[in-house]
NUTIDO-756048 format. One line per field, with one value per residue (C-alpha): residue in one letter; x, z, y. Coordinates in nm, 4 decimals, padded with zeros to 6 digits, m for minus. Each point is the difference from the previous one (the first is absolute). Layout:
<pts>
rest = a;...
X = X;...
Z = Z;...
Y = Y;...
</pts>
This chain:
<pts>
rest = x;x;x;x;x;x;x;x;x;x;x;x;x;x;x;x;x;x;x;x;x;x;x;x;x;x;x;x;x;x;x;x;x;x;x;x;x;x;x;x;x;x;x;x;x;x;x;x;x;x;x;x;x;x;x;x;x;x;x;x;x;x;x;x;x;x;x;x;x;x;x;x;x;x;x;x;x;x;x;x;x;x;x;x;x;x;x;x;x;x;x;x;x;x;x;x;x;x;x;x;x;x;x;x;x;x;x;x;x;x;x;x;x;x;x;x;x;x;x;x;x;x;x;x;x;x;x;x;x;x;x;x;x;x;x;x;x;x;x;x;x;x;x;x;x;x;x;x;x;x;x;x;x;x;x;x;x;x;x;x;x;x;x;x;x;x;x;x;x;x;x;x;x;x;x;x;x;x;x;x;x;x;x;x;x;x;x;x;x;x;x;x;x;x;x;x;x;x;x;x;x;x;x;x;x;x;x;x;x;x;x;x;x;x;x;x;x;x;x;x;x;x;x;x;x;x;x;x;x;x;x;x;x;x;x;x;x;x;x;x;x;x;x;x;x;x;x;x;x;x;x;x;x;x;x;x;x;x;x;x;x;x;x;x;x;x;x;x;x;x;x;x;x;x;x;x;x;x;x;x;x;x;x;x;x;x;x;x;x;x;x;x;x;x;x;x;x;x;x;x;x;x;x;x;x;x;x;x;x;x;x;x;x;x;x;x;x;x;x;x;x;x;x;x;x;x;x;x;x;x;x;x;x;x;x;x;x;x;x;x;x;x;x;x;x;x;x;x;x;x;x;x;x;x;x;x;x;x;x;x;x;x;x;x;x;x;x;x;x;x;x;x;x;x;x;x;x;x;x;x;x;x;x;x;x;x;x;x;x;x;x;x;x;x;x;x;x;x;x;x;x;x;x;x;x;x;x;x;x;x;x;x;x;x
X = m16.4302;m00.3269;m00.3084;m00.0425;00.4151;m00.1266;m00.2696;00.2428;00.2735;m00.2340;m00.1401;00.3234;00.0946;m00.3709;00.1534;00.3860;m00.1678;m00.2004;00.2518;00.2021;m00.2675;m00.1323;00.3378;00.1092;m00.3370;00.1634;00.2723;m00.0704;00.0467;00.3718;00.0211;m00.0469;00.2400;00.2519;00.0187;m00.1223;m00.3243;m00.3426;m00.2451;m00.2571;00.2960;00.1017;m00.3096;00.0668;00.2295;m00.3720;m00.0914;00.3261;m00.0262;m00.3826;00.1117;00.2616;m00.2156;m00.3048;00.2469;00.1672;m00.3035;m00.0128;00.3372;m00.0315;m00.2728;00.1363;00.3076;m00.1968;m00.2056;00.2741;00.3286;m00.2721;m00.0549;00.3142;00.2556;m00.0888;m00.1372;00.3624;00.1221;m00.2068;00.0897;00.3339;m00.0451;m00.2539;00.2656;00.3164;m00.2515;m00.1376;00.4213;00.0190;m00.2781;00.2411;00.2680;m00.0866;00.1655;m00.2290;m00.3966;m00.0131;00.1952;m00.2555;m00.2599;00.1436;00.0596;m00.3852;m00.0849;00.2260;m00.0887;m00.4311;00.1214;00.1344;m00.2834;m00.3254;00.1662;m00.1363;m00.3204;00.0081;00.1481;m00.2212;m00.3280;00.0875;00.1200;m00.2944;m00.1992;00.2246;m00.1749;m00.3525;m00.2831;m00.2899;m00.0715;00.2571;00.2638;m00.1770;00.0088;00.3903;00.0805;m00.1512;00.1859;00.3079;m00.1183;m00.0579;00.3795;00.0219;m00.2058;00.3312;00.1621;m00.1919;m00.0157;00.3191;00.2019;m00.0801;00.0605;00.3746;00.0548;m00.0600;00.2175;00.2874;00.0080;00.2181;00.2755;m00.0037;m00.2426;00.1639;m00.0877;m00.3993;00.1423;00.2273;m00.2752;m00.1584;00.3601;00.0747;m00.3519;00.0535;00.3025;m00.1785;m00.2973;00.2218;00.1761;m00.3354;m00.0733;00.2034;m00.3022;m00.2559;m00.1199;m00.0648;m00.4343;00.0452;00.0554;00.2453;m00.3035;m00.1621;00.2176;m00.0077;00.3473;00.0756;m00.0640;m00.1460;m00.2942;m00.0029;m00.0361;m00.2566;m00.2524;00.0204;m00.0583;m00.3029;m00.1547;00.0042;m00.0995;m00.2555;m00.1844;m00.2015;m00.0013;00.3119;00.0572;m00.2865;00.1197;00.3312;m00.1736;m00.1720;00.3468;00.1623;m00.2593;m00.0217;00.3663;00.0475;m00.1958;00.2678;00.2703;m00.1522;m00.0391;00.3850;00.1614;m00.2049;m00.0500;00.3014;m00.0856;m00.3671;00.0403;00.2996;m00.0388;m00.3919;m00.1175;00.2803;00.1680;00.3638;00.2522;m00.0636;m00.3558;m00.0076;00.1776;m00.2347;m00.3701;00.2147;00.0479;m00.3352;m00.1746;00.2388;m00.1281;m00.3959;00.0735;00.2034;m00.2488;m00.2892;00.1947;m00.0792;m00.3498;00.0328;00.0351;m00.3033;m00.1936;00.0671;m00.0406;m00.3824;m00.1112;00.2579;00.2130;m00.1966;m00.3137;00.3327;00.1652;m00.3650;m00.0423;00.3171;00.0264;m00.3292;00.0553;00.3784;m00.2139;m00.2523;00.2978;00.1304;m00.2441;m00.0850;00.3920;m00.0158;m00.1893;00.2472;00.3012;m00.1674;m00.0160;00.1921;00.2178;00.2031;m00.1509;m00.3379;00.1649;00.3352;m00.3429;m00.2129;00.3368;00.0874;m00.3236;00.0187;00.3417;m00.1192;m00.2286;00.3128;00.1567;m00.2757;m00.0928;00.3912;00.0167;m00.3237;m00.0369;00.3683;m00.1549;m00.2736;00.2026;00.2567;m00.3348;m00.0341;00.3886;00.1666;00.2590;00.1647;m00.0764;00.3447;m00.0348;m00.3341;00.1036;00.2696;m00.2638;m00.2843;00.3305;00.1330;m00.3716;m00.1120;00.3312;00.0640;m00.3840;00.0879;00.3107;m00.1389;m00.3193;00.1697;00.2508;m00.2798;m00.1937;00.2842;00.1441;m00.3406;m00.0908;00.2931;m00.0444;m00.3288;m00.2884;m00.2915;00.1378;00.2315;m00.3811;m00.1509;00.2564;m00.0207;m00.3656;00.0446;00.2386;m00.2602;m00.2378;00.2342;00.0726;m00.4394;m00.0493;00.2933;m00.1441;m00.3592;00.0939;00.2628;m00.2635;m00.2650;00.2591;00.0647;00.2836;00.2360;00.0865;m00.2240;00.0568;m00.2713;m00.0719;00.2731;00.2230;00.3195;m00.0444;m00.3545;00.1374;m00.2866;00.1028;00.2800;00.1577;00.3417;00.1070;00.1518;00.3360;m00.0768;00.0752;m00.2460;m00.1103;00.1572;00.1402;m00.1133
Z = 08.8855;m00.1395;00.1374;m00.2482;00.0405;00.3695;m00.0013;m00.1680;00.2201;00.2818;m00.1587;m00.0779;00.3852;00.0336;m00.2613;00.1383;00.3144;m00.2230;m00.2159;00.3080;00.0752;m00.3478;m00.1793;00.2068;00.0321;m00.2496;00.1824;00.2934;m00.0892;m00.0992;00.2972;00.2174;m00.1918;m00.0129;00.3898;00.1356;00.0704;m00.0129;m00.2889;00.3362;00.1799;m00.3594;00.0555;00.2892;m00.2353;m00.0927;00.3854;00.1292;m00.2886;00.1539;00.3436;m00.0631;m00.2103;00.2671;00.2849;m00.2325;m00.0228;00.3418;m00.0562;m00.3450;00.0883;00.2697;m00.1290;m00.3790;00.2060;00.2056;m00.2774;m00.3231;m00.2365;m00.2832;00.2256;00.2089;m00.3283;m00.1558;00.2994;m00.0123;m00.3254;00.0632;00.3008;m00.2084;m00.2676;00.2303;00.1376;m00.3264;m00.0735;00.3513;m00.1242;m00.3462;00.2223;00.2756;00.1282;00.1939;m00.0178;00.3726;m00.1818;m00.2361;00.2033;00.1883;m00.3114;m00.1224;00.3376;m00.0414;m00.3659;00.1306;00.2530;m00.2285;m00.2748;00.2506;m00.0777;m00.3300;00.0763;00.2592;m00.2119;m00.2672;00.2216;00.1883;m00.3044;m00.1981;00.3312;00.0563;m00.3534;00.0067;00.1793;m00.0120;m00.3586;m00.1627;00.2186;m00.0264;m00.3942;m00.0248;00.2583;m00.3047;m00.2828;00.2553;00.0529;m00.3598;m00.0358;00.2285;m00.1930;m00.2269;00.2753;00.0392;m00.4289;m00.0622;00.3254;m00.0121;m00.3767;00.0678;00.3341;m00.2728;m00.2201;00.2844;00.1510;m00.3231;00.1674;00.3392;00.2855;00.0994;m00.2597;00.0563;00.3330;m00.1770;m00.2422;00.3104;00.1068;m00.4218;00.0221;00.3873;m00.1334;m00.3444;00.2194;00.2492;m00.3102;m00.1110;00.3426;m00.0320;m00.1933;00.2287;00.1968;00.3328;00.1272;00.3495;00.0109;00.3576;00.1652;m00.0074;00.1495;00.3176;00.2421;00.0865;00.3363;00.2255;00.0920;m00.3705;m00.0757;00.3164;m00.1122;m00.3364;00.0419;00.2689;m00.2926;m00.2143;00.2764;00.0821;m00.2797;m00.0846;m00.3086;m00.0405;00.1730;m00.1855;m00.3202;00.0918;00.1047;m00.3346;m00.1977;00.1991;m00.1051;m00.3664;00.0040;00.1133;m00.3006;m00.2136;00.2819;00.0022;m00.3997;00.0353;00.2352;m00.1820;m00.3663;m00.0647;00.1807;m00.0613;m00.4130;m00.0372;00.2437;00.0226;m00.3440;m00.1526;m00.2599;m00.0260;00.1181;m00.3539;00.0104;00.3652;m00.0894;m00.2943;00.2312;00.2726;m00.3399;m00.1177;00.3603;m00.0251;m00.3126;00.0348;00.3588;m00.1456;m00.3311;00.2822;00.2421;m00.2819;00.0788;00.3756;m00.0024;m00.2123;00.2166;00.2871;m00.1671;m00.1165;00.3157;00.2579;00.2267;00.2885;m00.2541;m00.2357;00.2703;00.1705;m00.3266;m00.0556;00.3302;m00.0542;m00.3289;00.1439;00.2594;m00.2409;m00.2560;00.3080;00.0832;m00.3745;00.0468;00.1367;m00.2824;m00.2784;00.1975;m00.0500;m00.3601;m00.1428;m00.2322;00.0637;m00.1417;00.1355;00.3574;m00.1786;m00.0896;00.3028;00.2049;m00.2549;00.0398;00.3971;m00.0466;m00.2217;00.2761;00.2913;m00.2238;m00.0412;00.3394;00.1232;m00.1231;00.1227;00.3655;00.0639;m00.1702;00.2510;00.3014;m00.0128;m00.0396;00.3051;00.0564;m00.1816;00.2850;m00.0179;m00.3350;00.0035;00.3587;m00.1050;m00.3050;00.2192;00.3121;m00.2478;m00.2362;00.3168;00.0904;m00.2594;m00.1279;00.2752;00.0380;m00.3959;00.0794;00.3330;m00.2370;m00.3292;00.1396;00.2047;m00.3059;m00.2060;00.2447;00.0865;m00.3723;m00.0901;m00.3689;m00.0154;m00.1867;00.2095;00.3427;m00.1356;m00.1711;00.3702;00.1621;m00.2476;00.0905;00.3256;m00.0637;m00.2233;00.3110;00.1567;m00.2070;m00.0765;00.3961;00.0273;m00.2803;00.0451;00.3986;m00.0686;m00.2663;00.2759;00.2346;00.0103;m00.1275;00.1911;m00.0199;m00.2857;m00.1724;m00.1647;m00.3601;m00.2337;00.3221;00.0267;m00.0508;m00.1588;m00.3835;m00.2290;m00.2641;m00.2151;00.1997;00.1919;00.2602;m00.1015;m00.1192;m00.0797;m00.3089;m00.2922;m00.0961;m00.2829;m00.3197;00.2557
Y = m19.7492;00.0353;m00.1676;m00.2521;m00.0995;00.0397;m00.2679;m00.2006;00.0504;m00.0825;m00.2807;m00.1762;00.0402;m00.2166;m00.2530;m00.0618;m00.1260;m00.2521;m00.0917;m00.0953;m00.2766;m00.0598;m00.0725;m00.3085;m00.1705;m00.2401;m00.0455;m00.1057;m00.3725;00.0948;00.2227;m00.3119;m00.2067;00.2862;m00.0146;m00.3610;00.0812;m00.1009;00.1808;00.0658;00.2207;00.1326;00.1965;00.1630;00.2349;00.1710;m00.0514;00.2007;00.2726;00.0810;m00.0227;00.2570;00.2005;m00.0193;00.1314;00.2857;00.1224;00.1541;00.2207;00.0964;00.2319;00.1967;00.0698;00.1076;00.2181;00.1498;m00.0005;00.0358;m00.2702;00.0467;m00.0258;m00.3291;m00.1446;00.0257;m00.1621;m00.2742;m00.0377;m00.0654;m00.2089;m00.2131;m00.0441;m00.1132;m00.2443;m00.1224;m00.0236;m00.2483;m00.2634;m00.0302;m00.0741;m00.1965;m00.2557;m00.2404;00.0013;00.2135;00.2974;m00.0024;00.0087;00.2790;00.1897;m00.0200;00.1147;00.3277;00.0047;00.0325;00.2194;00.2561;m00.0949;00.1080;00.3573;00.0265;m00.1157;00.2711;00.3174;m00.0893;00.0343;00.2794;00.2028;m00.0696;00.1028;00.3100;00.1293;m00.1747;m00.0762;m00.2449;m00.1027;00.1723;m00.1745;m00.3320;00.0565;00.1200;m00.3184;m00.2521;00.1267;m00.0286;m00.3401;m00.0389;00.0185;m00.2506;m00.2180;m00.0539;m00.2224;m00.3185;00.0168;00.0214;m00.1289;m00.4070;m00.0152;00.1718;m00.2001;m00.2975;00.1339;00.1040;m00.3400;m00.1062;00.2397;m00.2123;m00.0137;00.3075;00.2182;00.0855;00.1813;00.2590;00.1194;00.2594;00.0927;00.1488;00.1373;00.1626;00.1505;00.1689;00.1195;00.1450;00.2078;00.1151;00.1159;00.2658;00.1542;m00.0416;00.3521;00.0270;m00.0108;00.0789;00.3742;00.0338;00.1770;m00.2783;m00.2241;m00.1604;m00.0257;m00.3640;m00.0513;m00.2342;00.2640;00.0738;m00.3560;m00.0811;00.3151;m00.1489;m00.3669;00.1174;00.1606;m00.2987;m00.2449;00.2170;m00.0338;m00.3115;00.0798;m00.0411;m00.2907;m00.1826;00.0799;m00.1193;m00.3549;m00.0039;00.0788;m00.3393;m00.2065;00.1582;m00.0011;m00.3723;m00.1448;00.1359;m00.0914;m00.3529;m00.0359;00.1290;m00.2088;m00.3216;00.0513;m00.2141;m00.3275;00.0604;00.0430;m00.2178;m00.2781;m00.0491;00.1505;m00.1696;00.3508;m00.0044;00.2505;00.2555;m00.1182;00.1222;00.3121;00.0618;m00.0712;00.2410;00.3199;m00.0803;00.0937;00.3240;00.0579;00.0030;00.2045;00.2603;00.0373;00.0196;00.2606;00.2250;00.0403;00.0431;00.3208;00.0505;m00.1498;00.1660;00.3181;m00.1264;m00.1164;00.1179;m00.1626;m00.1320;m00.1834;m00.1130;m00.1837;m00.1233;m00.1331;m00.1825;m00.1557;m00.1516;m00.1330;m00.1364;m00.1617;m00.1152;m00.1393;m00.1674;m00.1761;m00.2270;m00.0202;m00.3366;m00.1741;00.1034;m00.1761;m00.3004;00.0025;m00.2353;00.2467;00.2932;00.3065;00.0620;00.0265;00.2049;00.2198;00.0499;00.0469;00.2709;00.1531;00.0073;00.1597;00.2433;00.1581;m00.0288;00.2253;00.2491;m00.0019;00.0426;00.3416;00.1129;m00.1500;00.1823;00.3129;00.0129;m00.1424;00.3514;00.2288;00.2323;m00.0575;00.2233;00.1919;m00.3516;m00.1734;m00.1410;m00.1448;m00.1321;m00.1666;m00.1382;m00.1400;m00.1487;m00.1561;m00.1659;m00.1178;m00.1499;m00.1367;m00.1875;m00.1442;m00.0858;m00.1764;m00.2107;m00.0559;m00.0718;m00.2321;m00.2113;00.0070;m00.1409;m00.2600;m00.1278;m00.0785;m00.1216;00.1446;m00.2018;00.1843;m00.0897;00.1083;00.2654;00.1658;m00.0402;00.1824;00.2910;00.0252;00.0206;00.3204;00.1216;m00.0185;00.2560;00.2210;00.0514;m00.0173;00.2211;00.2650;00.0510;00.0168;00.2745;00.1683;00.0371;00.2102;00.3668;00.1999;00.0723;00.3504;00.0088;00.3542;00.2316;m00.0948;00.1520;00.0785;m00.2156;m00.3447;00.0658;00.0873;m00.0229;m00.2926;00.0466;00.2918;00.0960;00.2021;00.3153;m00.1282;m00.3415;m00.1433;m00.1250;m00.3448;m00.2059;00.1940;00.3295
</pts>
């Protein structure tokens, strides 16, 4: 495997977790007819697919830093895929649930491998640049997913869930590609010592910890516009189910054709002014937020919301870039630590933000902007504290821009 087939591997991993969200957005009205239920619980199918996720997060890592990435990847591929298989079949709306928990579960693997792969081979910059065009692949998910949960829904209510379990299954075929990042030297024995040293060193460093704060509240604008974009575009802005999935593509669209120049950016001004400079313009977006949903049509708010999304996704990449700097003897255990932060302060965050609004523009804006708050409080706290561990310029972990570690593969088309 090459390292562009690489990024694309790794980027697809990014996308199957998206898909399994994105897809059945438009079906979560049938879901709740399918099994008795109200369109409100229908949603806690997103709600127990990020609670799994969140809490996967904090074994994925271990076990990638201790077995390697390839091999626990492929298992969580296969677990992901017999669990995508349960939510096709279930039974009763509680087996479902259960199954989207497992299905998360098995899902926070990818976002794991991905990280800590792309950080076994890159530092700083470079990593934050090779984590957007994985991201970039991503991007595909929320363009493509609505318009074929749309489409699916003519096969039965049932269908939208089966879509992840056919891709699961072709990405865990492909896997048999991948190569290995974490050389066995480097690898750290799973034990409870192991795994107390390790989480010391990440809770030991505010860094860390701040960054991880700023990725909850960065990550539950896009949890919040996830869990509501439904009710708040169908319901109070009035777009029909393929109008809905259409608004949903479009926002895919502009953010994937903008992920393009995040890494260019980072590389002109480097990573700490980048992401200063996008969490102040999120904030500042954020806050002229509340006028638009008052407008009495649709599309200047469809607009300004794409806009504030546009900067969560170019400050994702970055704030996890510089939240593993300085913790490189356990990136994987890292990725896993600030993942199960911040996803969790997403989820609590996201869902409050959701329920409260209701779908409702006006309240739904002010409860973005107070995430917004956190995640610039969060930053510029996290940008005034010392490195920890910080290594000598060009040392490990200090790669000038656009460089590897010996062994480390090249960028795109590298």
């Amino acid at each position: 495997m090459g390292p562009l087939e690489e990024l694309l591997f790794l980027g697809t991993l990014m996308a199957l977790g998206a898909f399994s969200i994105d897809v059945m957005l438009p079906a979560l009205e049938a879901t709740a007819h399918r099994y008795g239920t109200s369109p409100t619980a229908a949603q806690l199918v997103v709600g127990l697919y990020f609670l799994g996720f969140a809490l996967g997060q904090l074994l994925w890592g271990p076990l990638m830093d201790a077995l390697g990435r390839r091999k626990v990847l492929r298992g969580a591929l296969f677990g992901f895929s017999l669990a995508a298989l349960a939510t096709v079949a279930a039974p009763g709306f509680s087996l479902l649930l259960a199954a989207r928990f497992v299905q998360g579960f098995f899902a926070a693997s990818f976002r794991i491998g991905v990280t800590a792969s792309i950080r076994d081979r890159y530092r700083g910059e470079a990593m934050a640049r090779r984590l957007s065009y994985a991201l970039l692949v991503l991007m595909v998910a929320p363009v493509l997913a609505p318009a074929l949960g749309v489409a699916l829904l003519a096969l039965g209510p049932w269908a939208p869930y089966a879509l992840p379990a056919f891709l699961g299954l072709l990405a865990l075929l492909w896997s048999g590609r991948f190569r290995e990042t974490l050389p066995e030297e480097a690898r750290r024995p799973l034990r409870l010592a192991s795994l107390g040293e390790g989480a010391l060193l990440v809770l030991r460093d505010r860094r860390a910890g701040l960054y991880a704060l700023a990725l909850g509240g960065v990550f539950g604008i896009l949890y919040a516009y996830l869990a509501a974009s439904a009710e708040l575009y169908k319901a109070h802005l009035g777009l029909s189910n393929p109008a809905f999935a259409l608004a949903f593509g479009a926002t895919g669209l502009v953010l994937a054709g903008a992920n393009l120049l995040g890494p260019q950016v980072v590389a002109r001004l480097g990573l700490g002014k980048a992401l200063r400079r996008a969490v102040a313009g999120l904030l500042a977006l954020l806050l002229f937020l509340p006028l638009h949903a008052l407008a009495p049509r649709p599309f200047p708010f469809w607009l300004h919301l794409t806009l504030v999304l546009l900067l969560v996704v170019f400050t994702f990449p970055n704030a996890q870039a510089r939240a593993l700097e300085g913790l490189g003897k356990v990136a994987g255990l890292a990725a896993s630590f600030t993942g199960f932060l911040s996803t969790l302060l997403a989820a609590l965050l996201g869902t409050l933000v959701g329920q409260a609004s209701g779908g409702a523009p006006l309240p739904f804006s002010l409860g973005l902007l107070g995430l917004g708050v956190l995640a610039f409080a969060a930053v510029f706290l996290a940008e005034a504290s010392p490195l920890c561990g910080s290594p000598p310029p060009g040392g490990p972990g200090g790669s000038p821009p656009g460089s590897a570690p010996p062994g480390g593969g090249g960028g795109p088309g590298g």
